[in-house]
C-alpha positions as CSV (number, residue, x, y, z in Angstrom):
1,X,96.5,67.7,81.5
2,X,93.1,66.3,80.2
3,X,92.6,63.4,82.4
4,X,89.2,62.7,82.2
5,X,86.7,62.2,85.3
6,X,86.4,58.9,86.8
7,X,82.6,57.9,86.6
8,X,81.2,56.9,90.1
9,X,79.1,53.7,89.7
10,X,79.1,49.8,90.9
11,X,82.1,48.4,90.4
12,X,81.5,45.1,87.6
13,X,84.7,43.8,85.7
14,X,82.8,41.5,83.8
15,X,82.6,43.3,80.9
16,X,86.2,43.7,81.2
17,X,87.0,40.1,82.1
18,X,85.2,39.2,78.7
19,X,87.1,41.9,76.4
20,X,90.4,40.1,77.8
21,X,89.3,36.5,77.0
22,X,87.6,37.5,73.7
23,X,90.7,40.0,72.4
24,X,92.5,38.5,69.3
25,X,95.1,41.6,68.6
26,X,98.7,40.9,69.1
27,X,98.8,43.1,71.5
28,X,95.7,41.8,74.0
29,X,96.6,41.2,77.4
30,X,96.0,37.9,78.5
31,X,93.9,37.1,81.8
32,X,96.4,36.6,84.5
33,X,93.7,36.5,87.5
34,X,91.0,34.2,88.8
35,X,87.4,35.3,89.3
36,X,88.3,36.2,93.3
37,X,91.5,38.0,92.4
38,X,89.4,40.2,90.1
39,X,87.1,40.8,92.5
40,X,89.7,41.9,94.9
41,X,91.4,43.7,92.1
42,X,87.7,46.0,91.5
43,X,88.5,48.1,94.7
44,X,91.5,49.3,93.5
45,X,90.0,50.5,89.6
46,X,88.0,53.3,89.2
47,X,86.3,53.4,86.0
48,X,86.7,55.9,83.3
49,X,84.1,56.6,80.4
50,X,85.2,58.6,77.0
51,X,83.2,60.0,74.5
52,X,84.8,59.8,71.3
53,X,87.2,62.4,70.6
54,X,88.4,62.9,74.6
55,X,92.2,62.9,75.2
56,X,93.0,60.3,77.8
57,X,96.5,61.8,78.6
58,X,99.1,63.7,76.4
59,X,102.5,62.9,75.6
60,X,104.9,64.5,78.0
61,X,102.6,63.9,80.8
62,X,103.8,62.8,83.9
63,X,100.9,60.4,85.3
64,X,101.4,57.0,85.7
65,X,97.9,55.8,85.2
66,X,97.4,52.3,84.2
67,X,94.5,52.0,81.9
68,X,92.8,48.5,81.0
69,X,90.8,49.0,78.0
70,X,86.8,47.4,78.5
71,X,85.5,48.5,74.8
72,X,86.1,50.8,72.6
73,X,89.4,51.9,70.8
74,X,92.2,54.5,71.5
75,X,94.3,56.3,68.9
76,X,97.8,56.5,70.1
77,X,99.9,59.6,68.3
78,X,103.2,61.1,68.4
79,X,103.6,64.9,68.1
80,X,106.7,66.1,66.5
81,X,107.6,69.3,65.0
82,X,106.5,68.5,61.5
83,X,103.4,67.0,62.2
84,X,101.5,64.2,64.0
85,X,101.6,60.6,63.2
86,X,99.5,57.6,64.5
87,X,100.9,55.3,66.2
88,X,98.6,52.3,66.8
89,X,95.2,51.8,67.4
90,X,94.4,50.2,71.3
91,X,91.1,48.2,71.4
92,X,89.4,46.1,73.8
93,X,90.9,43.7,76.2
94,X,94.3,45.6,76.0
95,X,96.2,48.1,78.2
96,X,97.1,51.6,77.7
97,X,100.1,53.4,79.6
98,X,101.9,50.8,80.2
99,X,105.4,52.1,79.4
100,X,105.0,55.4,81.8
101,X,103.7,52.9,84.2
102,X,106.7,51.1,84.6
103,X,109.7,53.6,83.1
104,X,108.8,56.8,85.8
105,X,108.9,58.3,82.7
106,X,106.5,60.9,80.8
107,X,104.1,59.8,78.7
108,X,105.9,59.1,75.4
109,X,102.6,59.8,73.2
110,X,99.0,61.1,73.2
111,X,96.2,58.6,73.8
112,X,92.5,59.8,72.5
113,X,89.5,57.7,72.1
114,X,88.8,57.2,68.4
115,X,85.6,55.4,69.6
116,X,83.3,55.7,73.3
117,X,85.3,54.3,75.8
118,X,85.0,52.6,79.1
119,X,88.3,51.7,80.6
120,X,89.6,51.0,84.5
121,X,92.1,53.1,86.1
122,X,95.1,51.6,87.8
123,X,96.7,54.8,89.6
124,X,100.8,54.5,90.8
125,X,99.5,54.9,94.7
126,X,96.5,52.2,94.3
127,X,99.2,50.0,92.8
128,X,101.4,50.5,95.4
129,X,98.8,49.7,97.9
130,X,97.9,46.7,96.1
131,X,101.1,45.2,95.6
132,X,101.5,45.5,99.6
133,X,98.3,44.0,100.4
134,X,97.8,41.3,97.6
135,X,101.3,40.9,95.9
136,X,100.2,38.0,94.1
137,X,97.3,40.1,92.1
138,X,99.5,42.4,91.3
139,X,102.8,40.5,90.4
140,X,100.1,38.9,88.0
141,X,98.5,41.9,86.7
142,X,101.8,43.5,86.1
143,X,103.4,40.6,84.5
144,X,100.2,40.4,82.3
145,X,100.8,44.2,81.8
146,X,104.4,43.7,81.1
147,X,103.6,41.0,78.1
148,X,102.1,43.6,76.8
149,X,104.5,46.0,77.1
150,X,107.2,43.4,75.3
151,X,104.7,42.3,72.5
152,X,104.3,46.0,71.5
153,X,108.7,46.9,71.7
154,X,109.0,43.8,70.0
155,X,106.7,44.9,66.9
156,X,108.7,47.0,64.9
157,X,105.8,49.2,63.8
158,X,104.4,49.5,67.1
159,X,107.7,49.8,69.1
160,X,106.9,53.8,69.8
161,X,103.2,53.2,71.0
162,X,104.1,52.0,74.1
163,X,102.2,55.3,76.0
């Protein structure tokens, strides 16, 4: 699996925060948290930086990673035996592997960043901790999550690019 390396450094959603509010694709996520539940929210990210090029995660894959995207964009692709098709392209203000996040399932494409890349990092066990210790933050980041999740099955086009 080419996960890439979480980058140690201080912990700022900002940038995030503003990619959210300032994202017009269909697919955005919209901001389900106040400032203070974002702050809360920043222990349980890590960040992630991608050159252009890097695979985030591979289809088949069995993480359960959530990504929020800060800037930047993502190519999503399908590999079949004939060849490989792109799915969607995932810019800021959006999420990526959102449908292994919530099926249990393997990742159902390959994410790779088409541009750099700075995304956050919701693992399945920080999740878990989260939703124990501040259920509302994560009933709203989940639900915000889930939107997205809907607005991308219910695009024709796009229905397979849920990663």
């Amino acid at each position: 699996m080419n996960v890439p390396t979480p980058v140690v450094s201080k912990v700022d959603l900002q940038g995030l925060i503003d990619a959210i509010a300032q994202a017009s694709a269909d697919d955005s996520m919209t901001n389900p948290l106040t400032q203070a539940q974002w702050d809360i929210l920043s222990s349980y990210l890590l960040p992630v930086v991608m050159p252009a090029g890097q695979v985030l995660f591979t289809q088949g894959a069995t993480d359960r990673t959530l990504y929020l995207v800060e800037s930047g964009s993502l190519s999503v692709h399908y590999q079949d035996e004939k060849e490989r098709l792109r799915l969607a392209i995932v810019g800021a203000g959006s999420v990526v592997g959102e449908g292994a996040f919530f099926s249990h399932r393997s990742r159902s494409a390959t994410v790779q960043a088409s541009a750099p890349c700075k995304l956050w990092s919701l693992t399945a066990i920080r999740f878990t901790e989260l939703s124990i210790r501040q259920p509302a933050i994560a009933l709203g980041l989940v639900m915000a999550a889930g939107a997205v999740l809907a607005k991308r099955l219910g695009n024709r086009r796009r229905r397979v690019a849920a990663t």
